[in-house]
BAGU-207812 format. One record per residue (C-alpha): x, y, z. Coordinates in steps of 0.05 Angstrom, whole numbers, padded with zeros to 5 digits, always signed. Layout:
XYZ;...
end
This chain:
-00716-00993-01008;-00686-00987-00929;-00723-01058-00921;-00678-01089-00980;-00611-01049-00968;-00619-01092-00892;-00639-01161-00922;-00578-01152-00964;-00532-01131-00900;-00561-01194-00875;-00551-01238-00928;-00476-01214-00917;-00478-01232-00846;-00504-01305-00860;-00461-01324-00913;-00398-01293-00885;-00360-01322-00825;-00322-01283-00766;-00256-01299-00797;-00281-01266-00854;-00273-01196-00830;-00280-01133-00852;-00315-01150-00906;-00385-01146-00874;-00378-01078-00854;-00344-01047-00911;-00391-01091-00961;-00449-01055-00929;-00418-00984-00937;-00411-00998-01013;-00474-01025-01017;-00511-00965-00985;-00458-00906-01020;-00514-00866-01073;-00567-00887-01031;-00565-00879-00944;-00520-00844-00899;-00506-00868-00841;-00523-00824-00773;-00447-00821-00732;-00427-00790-00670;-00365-00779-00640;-00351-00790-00556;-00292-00770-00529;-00261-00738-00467;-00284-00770-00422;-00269-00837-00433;-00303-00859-00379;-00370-00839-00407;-00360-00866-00469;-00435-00860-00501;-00438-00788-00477;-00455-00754-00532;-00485-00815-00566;-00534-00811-00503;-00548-00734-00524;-00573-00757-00592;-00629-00806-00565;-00647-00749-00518;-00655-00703-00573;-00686-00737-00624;-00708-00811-00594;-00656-00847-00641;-00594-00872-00631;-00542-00867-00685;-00518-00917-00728;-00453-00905-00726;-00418-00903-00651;-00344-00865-00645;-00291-00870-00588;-00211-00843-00585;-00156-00879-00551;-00136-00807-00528;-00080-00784-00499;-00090-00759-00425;-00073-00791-00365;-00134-00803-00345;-00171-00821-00414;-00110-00868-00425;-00133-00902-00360;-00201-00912-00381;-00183-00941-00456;-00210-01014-00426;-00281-00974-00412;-00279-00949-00485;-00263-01015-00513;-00312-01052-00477;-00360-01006-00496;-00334-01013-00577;-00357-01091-00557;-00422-01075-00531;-00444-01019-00586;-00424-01073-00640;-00478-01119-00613;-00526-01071-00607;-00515-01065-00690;-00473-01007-00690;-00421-00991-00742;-00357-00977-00684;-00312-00923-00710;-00249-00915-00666;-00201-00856-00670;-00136-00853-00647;-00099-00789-00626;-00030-00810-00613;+00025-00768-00580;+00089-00764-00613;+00138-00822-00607;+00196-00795-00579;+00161-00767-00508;+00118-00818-00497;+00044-00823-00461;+00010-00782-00438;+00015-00719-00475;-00012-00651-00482;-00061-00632-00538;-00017-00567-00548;+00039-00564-00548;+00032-00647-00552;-00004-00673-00606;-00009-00598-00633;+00047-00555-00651;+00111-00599-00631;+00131-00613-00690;+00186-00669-00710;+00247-00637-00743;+00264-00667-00818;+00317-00706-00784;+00277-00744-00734;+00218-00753-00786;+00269-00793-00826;+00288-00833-00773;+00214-00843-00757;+00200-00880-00824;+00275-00912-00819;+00260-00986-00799;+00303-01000-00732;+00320-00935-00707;+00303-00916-00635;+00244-00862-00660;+00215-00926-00701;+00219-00967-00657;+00191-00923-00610;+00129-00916-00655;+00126-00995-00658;+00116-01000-00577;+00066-00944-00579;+00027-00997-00626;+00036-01054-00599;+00003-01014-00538;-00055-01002-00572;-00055-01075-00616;-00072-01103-00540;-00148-01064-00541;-00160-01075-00619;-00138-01158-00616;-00181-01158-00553;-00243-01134-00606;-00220-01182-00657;-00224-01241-00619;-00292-01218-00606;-00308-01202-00677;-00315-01134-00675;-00307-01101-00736;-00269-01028-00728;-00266-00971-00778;-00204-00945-00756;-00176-00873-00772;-00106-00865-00748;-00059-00801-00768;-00122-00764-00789;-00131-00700-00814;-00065-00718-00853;-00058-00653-00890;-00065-00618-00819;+00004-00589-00809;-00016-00574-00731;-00011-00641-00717;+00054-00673-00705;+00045-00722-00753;+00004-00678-00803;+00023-00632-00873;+00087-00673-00894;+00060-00688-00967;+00097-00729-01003;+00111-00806-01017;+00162-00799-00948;+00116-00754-00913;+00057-00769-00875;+00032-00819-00924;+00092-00858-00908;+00077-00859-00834;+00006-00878-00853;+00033-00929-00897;+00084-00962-00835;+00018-00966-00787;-00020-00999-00830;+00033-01056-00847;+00047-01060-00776;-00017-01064-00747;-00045-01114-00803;+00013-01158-00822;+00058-01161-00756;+00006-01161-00703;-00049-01189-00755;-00103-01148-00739;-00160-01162-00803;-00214-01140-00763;-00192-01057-00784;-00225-01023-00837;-00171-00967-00858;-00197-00899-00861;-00164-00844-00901;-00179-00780-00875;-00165-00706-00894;-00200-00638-00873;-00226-00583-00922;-00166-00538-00914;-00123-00557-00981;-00131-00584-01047;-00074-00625-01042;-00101-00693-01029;-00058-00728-01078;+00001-00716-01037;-00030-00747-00974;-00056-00814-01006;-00022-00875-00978;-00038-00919-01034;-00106-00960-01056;-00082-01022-01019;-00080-00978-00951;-00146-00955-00937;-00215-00975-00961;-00259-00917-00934;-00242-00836-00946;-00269-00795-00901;-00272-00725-00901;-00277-00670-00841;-00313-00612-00844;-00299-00553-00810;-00305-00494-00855;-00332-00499-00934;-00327-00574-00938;-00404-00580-00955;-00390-00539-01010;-00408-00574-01081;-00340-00567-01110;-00305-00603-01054;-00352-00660-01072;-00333-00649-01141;-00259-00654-01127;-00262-00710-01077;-00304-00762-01129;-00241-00777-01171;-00198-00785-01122;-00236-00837-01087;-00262-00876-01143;-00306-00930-01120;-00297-00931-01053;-00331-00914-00999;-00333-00840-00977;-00359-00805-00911;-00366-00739-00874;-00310-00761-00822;-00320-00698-00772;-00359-00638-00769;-00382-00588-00728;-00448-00555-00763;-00482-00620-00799;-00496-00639-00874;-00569-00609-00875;-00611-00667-00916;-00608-00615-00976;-00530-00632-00973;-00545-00710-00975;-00593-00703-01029;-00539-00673-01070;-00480-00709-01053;-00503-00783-01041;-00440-00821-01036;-00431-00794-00964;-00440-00852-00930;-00438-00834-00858;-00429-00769-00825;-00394-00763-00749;-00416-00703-00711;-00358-00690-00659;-00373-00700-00591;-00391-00630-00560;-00393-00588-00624;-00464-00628-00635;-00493-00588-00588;-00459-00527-00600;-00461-00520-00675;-00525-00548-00692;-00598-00520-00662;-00652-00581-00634;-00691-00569-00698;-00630-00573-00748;-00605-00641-00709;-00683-00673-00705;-00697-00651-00778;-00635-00694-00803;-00646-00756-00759;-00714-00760-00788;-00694-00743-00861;-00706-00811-00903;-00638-00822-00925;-00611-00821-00855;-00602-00892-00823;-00608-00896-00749;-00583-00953-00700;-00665-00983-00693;-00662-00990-00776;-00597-01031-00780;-00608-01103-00768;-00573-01133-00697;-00524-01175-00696;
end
């Protein structure tokens, strides 16, 4: 079964040019959703090391994982280092890795870099300057505009290379902590989500991004949150308290439809008991650190060697 999910990625691969993107990448996520999950994990701070934790995995369990994670960040010094991260987005890619990048933005009125909080936690906008954030032409949107054509620089620099990108912006939307989080509503954070996306694909033409939709397990509210179909093309899901829970899987199904669907963060892992289950996950990210200090040797070795699990060495190279 593994041997004919890869011919088909292949197949994809052959018949598909560069231009083409993201199709390859998000073709191969539908085509593996019921069946595989894809291995992730997370590196962030610090940029400089940016296969840190990635690097923990193979030590652990001789595998690397499938899917490779890095953050644009917001400190000083990771902001200095976002070249070492992107270059390293370029290299993972072909190696055969699925790149995930993450982007933890500061709010648009102070500027870079930030703190985490208060900064990109607990400073929250007031109504009035949220308005004029989603307000096309006024300063604090325009402000937001800069901040992306900051970051268009790194992710053009992929395209030309043909780097595919799952990329999860504004995450954790129903996250009220974050600056740009718990605004529900068609004007709320979905609209901000919404702006991003039209900026980053249609004014600084950026095709290579697969849109990720991401909320946490801390409210049943997801409705409120959802930028629209034509915004995002993977949901993924973080996972820091019940989230493994069956009814979460339950509630999450309808919402997504078709589409793709992953474990976007988590501390403790899906055990494979979880993935037997609930299938359609179709990666899980392990962050960073909390790999280690969530999840025992065994637990992490058990789940790299489950069968549904893909790792880097079983995805074909590119």
């Amino acid at each position: 079964m593994r041997l004919r999910v890869l011919l088909l990625f292949l197949a994809l691969l052959a018949t598909r040019s560069p231009a083409q993107s993201p199709p390859r990448v998000l073709a191969y996520l539908q085509r593996i959703s019921g069946t595989y999950t894809l291995a992730g994990q997370h590196n962030r701070e610090p940029s400089a090391e940016p296969t840190k934790w990635t690097d923990y995995v193979f030590r652990t369990t001789g595998k690397y994982p499938a899917l490779w994670s890095g953050d644009f960040l917001f400190q000083q010094e990771n902001i200095d280092q976002r070249w070492t991260m992107i270059k390293e987005a370029e290299r993972q890619w072909h190696r055969g890795a699925v790149v995930n990048i993450m982007w933890h933005a500061c709010p648009p009125g102070p500027g870079e870099p930030c703190g985490w909080d208060p900064g990109l936690m607990n400073a929250p906008l007031t109504d009035a300057q949220w308005q004029e954030l989603i307000t096309d032409g006024t300063p604090l949107n325009k402000a937001w505009k800069a901040r992306m054509d900051g970051i268009a620089v790194y992710l053009q620099y992929l395209k030309d290379r043909h780097v595919e990108v799952l990329f999860r912006p504004l995450h954790e939307m129903n996250q009220g902590k974050f600056w740009w989080g718990g605004r529900p509503g068609p004007q709320g954070t979905a609209r901000l989500y919404q702006i991003t996306h039209d900026y980053l694909k249609n004014t600084k033409g950026l095709t290579n991004l697969v849109w990720v939709w991401d909320m946490q397990d801390m409210s049943r509210d997801f409705a409120q949150y959802n930028p629209g179909d034509k915004y995002w093309d993977v949901f993924a899901f973080d996972v820091y308290g019940k989230g493994y829970d069956a009814s979460w899987y339950d509630y999450i199904r309808p919402i997504v439809g078709p589409k793709p669907m992953a474990i976007g963060e988590c501390a403790a892992l899906p055990t494979p008991t979880v993935l037997a289950a609930q299938p359609r996950w179709v990666f899980f990210m392990a962050w960073a650190e909390l790999l280690k200090e969530s999840n025992s040797v065994e637990a992490i070795q058990t789940l790299y060697n489950d069968p549904r699990v893909l790792t880097l060495d079983e995805l074909p190279k590119r």
